[in-house]
N, C-alpha and C positions, 0 to 999 in steps of 0.2 A: 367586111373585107377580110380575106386571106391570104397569106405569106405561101405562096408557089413553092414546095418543097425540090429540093434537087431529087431526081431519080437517075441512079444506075447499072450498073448488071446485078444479077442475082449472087454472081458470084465472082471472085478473083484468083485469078493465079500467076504464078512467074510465067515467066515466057521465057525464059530466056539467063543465061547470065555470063559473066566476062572479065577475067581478073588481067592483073600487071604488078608483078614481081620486083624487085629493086635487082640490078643487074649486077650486082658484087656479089659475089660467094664466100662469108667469111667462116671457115669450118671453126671446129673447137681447137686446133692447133694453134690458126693463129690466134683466136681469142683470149688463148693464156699466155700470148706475148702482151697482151696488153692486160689481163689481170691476172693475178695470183690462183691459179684453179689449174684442174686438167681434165681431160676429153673422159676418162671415167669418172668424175664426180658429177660433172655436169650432165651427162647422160642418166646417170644414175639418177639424179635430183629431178628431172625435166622431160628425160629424151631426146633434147635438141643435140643433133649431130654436126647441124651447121644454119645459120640462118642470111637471110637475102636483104642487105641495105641497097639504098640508095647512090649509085654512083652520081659523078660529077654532070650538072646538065637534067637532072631528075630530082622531082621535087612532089607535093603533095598531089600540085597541078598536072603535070606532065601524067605523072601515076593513074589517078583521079581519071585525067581525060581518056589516057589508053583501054582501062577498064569498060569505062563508059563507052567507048564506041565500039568497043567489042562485043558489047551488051547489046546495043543497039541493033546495031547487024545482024547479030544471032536471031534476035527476034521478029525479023523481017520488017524492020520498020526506018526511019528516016527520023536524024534529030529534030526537024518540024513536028515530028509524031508523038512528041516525050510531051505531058502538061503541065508536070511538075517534077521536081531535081529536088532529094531529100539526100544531104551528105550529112554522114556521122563520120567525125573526127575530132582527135585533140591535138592533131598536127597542125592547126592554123593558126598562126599566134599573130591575126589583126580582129582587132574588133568589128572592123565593116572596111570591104565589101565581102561578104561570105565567102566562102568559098566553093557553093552549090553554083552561083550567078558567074564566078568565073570561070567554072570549068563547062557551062553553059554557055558562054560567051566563046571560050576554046572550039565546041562541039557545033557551033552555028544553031545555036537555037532563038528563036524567035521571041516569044517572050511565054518560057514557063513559069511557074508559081518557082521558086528557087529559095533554101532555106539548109540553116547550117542545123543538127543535132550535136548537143553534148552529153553523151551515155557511154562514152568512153567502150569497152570492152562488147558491152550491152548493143552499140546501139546502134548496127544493123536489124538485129532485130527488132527496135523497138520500130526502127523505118519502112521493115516489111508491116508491123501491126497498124502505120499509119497507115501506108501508098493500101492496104487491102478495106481498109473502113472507107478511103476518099475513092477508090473505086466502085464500088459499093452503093455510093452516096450519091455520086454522081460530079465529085467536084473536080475530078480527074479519068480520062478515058487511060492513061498510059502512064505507070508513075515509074520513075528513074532511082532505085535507091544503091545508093555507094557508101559502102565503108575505106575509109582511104587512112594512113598513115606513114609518117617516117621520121619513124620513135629513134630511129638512129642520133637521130639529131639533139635527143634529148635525153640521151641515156651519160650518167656520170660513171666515169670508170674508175676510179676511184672507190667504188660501191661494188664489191665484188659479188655481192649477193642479187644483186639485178643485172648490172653490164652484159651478163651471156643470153637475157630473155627474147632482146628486141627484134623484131624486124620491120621492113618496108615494104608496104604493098597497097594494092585495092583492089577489092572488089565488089563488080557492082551484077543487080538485077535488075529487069524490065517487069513490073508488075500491072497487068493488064485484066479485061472481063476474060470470061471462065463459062463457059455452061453447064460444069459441074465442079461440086466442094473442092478447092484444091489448095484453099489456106485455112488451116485452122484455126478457130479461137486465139489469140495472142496475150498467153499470162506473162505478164511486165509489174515491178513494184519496185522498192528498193528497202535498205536498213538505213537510212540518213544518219543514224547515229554512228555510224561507221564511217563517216563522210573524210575523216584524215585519214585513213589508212591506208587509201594512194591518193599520192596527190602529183603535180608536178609545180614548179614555185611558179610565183606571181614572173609575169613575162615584166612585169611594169618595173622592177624594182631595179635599182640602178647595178652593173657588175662592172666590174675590172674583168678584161680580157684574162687575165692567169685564171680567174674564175668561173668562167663560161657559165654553162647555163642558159634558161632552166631546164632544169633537171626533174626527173623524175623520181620519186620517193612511194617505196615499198614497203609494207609490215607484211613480210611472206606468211610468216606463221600465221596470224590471222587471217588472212584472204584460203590462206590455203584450209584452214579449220572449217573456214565460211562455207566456201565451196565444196567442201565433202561430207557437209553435214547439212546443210539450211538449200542449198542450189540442188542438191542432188534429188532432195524431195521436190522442188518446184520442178524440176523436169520430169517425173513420173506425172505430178498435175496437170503438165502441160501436154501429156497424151491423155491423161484422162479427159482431162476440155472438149479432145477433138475426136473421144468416143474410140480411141485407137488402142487395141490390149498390147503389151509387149510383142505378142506371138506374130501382131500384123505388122510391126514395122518393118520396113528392111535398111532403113542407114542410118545413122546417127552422128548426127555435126556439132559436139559441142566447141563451146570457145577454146582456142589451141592457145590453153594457159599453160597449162602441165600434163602430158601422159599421168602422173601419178593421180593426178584430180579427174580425170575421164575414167580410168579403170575404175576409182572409188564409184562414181556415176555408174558405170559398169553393174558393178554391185548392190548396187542400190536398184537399181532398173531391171534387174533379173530378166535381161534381155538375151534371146536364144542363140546360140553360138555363130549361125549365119549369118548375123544380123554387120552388116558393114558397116564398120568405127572410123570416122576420120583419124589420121593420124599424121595430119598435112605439119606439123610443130616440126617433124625432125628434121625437116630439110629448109623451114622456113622460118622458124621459129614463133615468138608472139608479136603478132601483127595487131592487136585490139581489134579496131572495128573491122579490120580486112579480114579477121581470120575466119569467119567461117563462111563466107561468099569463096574466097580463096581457096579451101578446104574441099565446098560443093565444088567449084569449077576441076579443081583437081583428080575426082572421084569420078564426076562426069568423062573427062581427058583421057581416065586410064581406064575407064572400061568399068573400074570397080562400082560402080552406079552407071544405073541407066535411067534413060528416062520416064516417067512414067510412075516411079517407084514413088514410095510412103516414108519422107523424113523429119524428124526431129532435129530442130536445133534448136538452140539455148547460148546465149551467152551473156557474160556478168562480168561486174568489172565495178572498177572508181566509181564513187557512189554513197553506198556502195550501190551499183541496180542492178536487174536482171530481165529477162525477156525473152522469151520462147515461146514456136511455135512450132506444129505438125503441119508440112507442108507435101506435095506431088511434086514432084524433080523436073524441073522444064526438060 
């Protein structure tokens, strides 16, 4: 007797993808009515000019769902069509019912494999390196991956060193069969020994309303050390995997943490001056797992990608993890 292996395409790629923005505009003006800073330090630290929360009536759900059916559509398909819903976020503070199976529930779906990710920064990508192995394998014809957040909610202002970073948003992709390469290898790991150097507090622990909370907590100097030194080699890796030399890529999506930590990347990657940089932070800020679905959507949007094209993303975060791959542009 033998175990029937699953079988399925030779290969995977996006289809498709679909983001949702938080509908407040809060530039760096007003942001220094509410912390100690101004619109040139914060540019100068970040890039961010203005980033997008959450208005009232919008929520992980709402965001989550919009993304998703945007995704959906694009890709010519029906949410009977999705087999499984892979959400990365740290915006969901219940332990069960996930937050994949509700915005499942939102979207009329019948009954997909539905499952929450926690990789913070990371971990859309790590969700594309799943939904491309389960398509692959055969244990998903159609997989649903969304990054969704809304860090507004959890950002202490009081902390004038994080307060200007956050924003709200999602987005998501349809990962589907492929007749040729069009997701590359998927290099994911992390530093565990780095594991406090963000965190947001335990949602359990008892507060007083003057308190609020939880809140998110940052060691900038080290993530930012991290990142322009240990992440910036793992994305050159992560075109080497997929057989791709600098000279052949044309866009590059890393996590929209900081302008300062991309250019470093920049330099590291001795990528040729054509080559198209997200730089979706200044008007959006950092969204963690939205940001680079939101980033591609936005690239695609303006014209400045097209479809068809050769791109790198990477993103890293709380963890500490990381996860990138060379992907074809639905």
């Amino acid at each position: 007797m033998s175990i029937k292996p699953s079988q399925g395409a030779k290969f995977a790629r996006i289809m498709s993808v679909g983001g949702a923005r938080g509908s407040r505009v809060v530039d760096n003006a007003e942001m220094c009515t509410m912390i100690e800073s101004s619109d040139e330090w914060i540019q100068q630290r970040t890039g961010i000019k203005e980033r997008r929360w959450a208005a009232d009536g919008e929520d992980a759900i709402t965001l989550g769902t919009a993304a998703a059916a945007k995704a959906i559509e694009r890709a010519g398909l029906q949410p009977s069509d999705i087999d499984a819903i892979l959400v990365s976020t740290v915006s969901h503070f219940m332990q069960t019912p996930s937050l994949a199976c509700i915005i499942a529930d939102k979207l009329g779906m019948p009954e997909p494999a539905a499952v929450d990710l926690s990789a913070a920064c990371a971990g859309f990508c790590y969700g594309v390196g799943m939904a491309d192995g389960m398509v692959r394998a055969g244990s998903a014809k159609h997989v649903l991956v969304l990054g969704v957040e809304v860090l507004s909610k959890y950002t202490d202002f009081t902390d004038r060193s994080t307060a200007f970073l956050f924003g709200d948003g999602a987005g998501a992709v349809v990962v589907g069969p492929s007749d040729t390469p069009a997701i590359g290898p998927t290099l994911w790991g992390s530093d565990p020994s780095q594991h406090e150097v963000i965190t947001i507090d335990d949602w359990r622990e008892e507060r007083s309303p003057e308190e609020g909370g939880p809140y998110i907590h940052m060691e900038g100097r080290q993530v930012f050390k991290w990142a322009t030194t240990f992440i910036a080699g793992k994305a050159r890796e992560a075109l080497d995997l997929a057989g791709i030399s600098p000279d052949e890529l044309d866009v590059f999506i890393p996590h929209q943490a900081n302008n300062r930590i991309t250019d470093s990347m920049l330099r590291h990657l001795k990528l040729p001056a054509d080559v198209v940089v997200a730089r979706d932070i200044v008007g959006m800020g950092n969204s963690s797992a939205a940001s680079v679905p939101l980033a591609m959507e936005a690239l695609l949007d303006s014209g400045d990608a097209t479809s068809g094209q050769t791109a790198l993303m990477i993103g890293f975060g709380a963890g500490l993890v990381y996860a990138g791959q060379t992907v074809v542009l639905p």
